[in-house]
N, C-alpha and C positions, 0 to 999 in steps of 0.2 A: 504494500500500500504506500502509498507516495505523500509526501509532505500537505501537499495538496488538497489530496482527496480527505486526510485526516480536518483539516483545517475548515472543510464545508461537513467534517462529517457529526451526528447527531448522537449521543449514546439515546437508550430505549427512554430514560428518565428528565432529560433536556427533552425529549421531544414533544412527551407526556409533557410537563411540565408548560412548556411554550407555545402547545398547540391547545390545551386548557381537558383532556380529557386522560383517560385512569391508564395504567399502566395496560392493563388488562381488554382494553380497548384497542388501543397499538395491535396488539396481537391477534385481536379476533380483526382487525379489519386486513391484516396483510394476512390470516391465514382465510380471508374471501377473497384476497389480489386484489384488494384496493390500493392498497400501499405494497412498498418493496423495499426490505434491509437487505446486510451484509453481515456474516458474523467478521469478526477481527482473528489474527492467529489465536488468539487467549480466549476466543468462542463469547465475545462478546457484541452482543446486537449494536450495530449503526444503521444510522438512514440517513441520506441525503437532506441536507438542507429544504429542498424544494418541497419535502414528503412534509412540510409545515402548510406551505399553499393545497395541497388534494386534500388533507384533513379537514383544512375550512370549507372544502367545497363537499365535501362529505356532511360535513356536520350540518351546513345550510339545505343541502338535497335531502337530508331527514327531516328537518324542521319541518322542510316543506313537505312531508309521508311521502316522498320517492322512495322506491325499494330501495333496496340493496343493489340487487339482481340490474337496475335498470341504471344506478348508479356505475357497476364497476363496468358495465358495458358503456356508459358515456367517458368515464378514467379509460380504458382501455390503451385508446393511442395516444394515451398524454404521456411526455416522458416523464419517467423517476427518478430520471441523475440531473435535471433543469427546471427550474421556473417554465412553466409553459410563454409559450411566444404568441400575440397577439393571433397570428393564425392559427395556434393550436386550441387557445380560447373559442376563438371564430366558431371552430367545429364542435367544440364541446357544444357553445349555448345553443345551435341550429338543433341537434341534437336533441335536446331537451323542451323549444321555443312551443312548439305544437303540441306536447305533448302537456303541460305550464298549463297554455291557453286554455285546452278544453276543461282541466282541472278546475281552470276558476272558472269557466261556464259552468261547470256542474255543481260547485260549491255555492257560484253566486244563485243557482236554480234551486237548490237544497235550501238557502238561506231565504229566498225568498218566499218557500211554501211548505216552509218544516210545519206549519203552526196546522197544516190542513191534512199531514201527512206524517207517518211515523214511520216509514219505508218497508215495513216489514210484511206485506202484504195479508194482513191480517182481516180478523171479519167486523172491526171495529167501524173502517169505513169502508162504502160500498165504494168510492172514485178515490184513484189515490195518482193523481198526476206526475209523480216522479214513477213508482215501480210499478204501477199496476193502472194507465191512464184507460178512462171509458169503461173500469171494469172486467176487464177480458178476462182477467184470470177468473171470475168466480163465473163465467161460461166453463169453466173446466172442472166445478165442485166446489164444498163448501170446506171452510177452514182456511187458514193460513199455507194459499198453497207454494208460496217460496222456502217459509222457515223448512230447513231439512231437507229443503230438494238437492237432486243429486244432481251436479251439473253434466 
């Protein structure tokens, strides 16, 4: 290892520490291949520098309930020995931009008609305009015919 790479490199507890989450976090999110270390000869965990910037955007892409799964496939072609470069940004946010949008259409539709609808297609209301619009489902029988359904 070269004077260098030591000098950008992270032990497991700086990174915890400066990226604001548990030690134990670090490792469950590189053993999903979000992140990516290095051990040293002495078999101890480094991460590059940069692995402080995919954290933040980890941590942001939960806030917002993105999977995991939809997370590390947006990380995928960012590198992990560099700060991403404006075009590798680029691709991240395209990546996610339509996927964002229809979230807040569906949130902003959920927010607008929670008060008439409980989502669970139950027998409480006959119209229920987010999951069960016009009634269609209680054409197919009576009870709650989502809860429990098999997809």
């Amino acid at each position: 290892m070269t004077d260098a790479t030591t000098k950008i490199a992270l032990t497991v507890g700086e990174a915890a520490k400066r990226s604001g989450v548990a030690v134990s976090t670090l490792h469950f999110y590189e053993a999903k291949g979000l992140i990516q270390g290095w051990r040293t000869e002495g078999n101890q965990r480094r991460y590059h520098r940069s692995v402080l910037r995919r954290i933040a955007i980890i941590r942001v892409a939960l806030l917002a309930g993105i999977p995991l799964t939809t997370i590390h496939d947006a990380l995928v072609d960012l590198p992990h020995d560099r700060v991403p470069s404006k075009a590798d940004w680029a691709r991240f946010a395209k990546a996610w931009k339509t996927m964002l949008e229809a979230r807040i259409v569906g949130l902003t539709q959920l927010r607008d008609q929670i008060t008439s609808c409980i989502g669970c297609g139950c027998l409480s209301l006959e119209e229920c305009p987010l999951r069960n619009p016009d009634d269609e489902l209680g054409r197919h029988g009576t009870g709650p015919r989502r809860l429990g359904a098999k997809p």
